[in-house]
C-alpha positions as CSV (number, residue, x, y, z in Angstrom):
1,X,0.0,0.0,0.0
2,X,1.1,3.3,-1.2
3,X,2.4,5.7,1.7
4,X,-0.2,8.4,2.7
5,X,2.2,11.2,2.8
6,X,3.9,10.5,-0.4
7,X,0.5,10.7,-2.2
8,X,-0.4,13.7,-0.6
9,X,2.9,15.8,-1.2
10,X,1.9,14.1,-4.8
11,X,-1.4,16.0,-4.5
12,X,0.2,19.1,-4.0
13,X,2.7,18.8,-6.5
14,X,-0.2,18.0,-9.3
15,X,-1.8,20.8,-7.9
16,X,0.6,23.5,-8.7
17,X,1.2,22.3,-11.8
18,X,-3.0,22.3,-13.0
19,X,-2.6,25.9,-11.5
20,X,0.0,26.3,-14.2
21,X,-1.8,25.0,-17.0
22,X,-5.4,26.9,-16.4
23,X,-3.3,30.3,-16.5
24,X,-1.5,29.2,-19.7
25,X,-5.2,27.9,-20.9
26,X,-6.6,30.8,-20.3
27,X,-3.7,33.2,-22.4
28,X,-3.7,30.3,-25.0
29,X,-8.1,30.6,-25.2
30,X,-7.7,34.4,-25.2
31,X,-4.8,34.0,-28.6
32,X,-7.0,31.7,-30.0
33,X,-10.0,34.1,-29.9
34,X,-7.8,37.2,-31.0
35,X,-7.6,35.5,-34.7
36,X,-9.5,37.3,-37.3
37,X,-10.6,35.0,-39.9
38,X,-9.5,31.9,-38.0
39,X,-11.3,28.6,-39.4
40,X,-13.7,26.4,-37.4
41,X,-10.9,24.2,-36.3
42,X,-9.1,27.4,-34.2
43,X,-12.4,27.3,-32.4
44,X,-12.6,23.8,-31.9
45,X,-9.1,24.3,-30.5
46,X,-10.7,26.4,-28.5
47,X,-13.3,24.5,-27.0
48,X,-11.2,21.7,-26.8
49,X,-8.6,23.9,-24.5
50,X,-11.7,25.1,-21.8
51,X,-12.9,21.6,-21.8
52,X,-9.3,20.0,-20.6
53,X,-9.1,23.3,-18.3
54,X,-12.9,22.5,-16.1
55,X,-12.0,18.6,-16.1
56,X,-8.3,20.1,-14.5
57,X,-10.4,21.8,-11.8
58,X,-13.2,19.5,-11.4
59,X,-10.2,17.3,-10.6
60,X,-8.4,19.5,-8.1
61,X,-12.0,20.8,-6.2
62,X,-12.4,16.8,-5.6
63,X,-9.2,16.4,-4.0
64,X,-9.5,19.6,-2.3
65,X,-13.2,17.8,-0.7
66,X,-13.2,17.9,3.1
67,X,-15.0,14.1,2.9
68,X,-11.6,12.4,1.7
69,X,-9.6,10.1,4.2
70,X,-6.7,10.1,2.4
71,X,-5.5,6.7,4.7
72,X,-8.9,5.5,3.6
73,X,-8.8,6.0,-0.3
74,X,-4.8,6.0,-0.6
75,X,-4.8,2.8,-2.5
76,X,-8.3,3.9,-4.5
77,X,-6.3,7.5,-5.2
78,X,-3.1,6.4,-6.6
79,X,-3.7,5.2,-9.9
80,X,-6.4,8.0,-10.8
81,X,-3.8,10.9,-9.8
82,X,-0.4,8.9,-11.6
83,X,-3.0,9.0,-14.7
84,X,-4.4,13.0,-13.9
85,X,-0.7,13.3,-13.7
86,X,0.0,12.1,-17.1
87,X,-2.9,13.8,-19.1
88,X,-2.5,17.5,-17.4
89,X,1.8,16.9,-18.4
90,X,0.2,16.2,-22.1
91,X,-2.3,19.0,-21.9
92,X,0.7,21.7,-20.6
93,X,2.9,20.3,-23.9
94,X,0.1,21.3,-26.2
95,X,-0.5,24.5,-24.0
96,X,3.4,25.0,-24.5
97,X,3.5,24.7,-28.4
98,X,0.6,27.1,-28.6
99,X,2.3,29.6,-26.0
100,X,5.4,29.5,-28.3
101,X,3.4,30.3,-30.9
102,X,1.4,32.9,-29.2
103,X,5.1,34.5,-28.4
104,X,6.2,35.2,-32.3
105,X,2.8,36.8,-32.7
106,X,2.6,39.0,-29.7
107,X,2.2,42.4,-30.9
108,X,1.7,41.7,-34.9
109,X,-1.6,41.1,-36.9
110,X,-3.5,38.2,-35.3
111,X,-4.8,37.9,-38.8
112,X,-5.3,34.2,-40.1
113,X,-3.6,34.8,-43.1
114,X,-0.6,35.8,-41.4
115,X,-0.8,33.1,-39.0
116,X,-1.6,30.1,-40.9
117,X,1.6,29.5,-42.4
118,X,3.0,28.4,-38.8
119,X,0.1,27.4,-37.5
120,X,-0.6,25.1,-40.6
121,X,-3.9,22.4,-40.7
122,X,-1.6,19.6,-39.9
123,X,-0.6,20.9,-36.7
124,X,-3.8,22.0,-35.3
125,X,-5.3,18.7,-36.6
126,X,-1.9,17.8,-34.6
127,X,-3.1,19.3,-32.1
128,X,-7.0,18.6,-31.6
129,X,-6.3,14.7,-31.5
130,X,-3.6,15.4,-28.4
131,X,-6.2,17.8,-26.3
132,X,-8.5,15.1,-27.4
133,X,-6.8,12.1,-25.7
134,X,-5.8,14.3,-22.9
135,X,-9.3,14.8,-22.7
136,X,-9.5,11.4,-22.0
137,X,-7.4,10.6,-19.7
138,X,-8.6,13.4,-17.4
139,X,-12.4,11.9,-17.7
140,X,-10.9,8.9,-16.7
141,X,-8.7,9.8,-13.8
142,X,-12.0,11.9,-12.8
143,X,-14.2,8.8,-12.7
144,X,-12.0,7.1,-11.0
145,X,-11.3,9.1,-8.1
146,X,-15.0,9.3,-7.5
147,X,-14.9,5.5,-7.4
């Protein structure tokens, strides 16, 4: 059995970094918006972002519940937060390669035109499918920490 304290400072850690990722998801959501002309996949993009983003917090507000024994639910806990773990790293990489992006067009036309030619279908298709699986994962790790 899994010791209580390390999952807890492990609760913490995952913690600071989803408090990471829903500022960078909220800057990325705000870029994404800030396109003129952008296709209906920026806005999937888009969606796809806020989704990962509430299923982050639902995550954290159920860890943050009063009603959890952790030396009653270590053992449940683990496997849910290693996987939460895993999908909010994957959601911060994407999160990352849009922030980069956001970077070289801070302060130039948010224009589609002018964007598109980094920002090309492949990656945001790219893209999409790795928010999606992320997406995932955190529905998972969700349902299993409710039991």
């Amino acid at each position: 059995m899994p010791d209580p304290f390390s999952l807890a400072a492990s609760s913490f850690a995952v913690v600071g970094v989803v408090d990471v990722v829903v500022k960078a998801s909220i800057e990325c959501c705000l870029f994404l918006s800030a396109i003129k002309g952008a296709p209906e996949g920026i806005r999937m993009l888009k969606i796809r972002i806020e989704e990962n983003k509430a299923l982050s917090e639902a995550f954290i507000t159920h860890l943050k519940l009063p009603s959890i024994s952790i030396a009653s639910t270590t053992s449940r806990m683990e496997p849910s937060l290693k996987l939460f773990e895993k999908s909010v790293k994957s959601f911060h990489r994407e999160l990352t390669a849009l922030k980069i992006l956001e970077a070289r067009y801070k302060g130039t036309s948010k224009l589609w035109s002018a964007v598109k030619y980094v920002f090309d279908e492949k990656k945001l298709n790219k893209c999409l499918v790795s928010l999606e699986n992320a997406k995932s994962m955190l529905s998972a790790a969700l349902q299993l920490i409710e039991g």
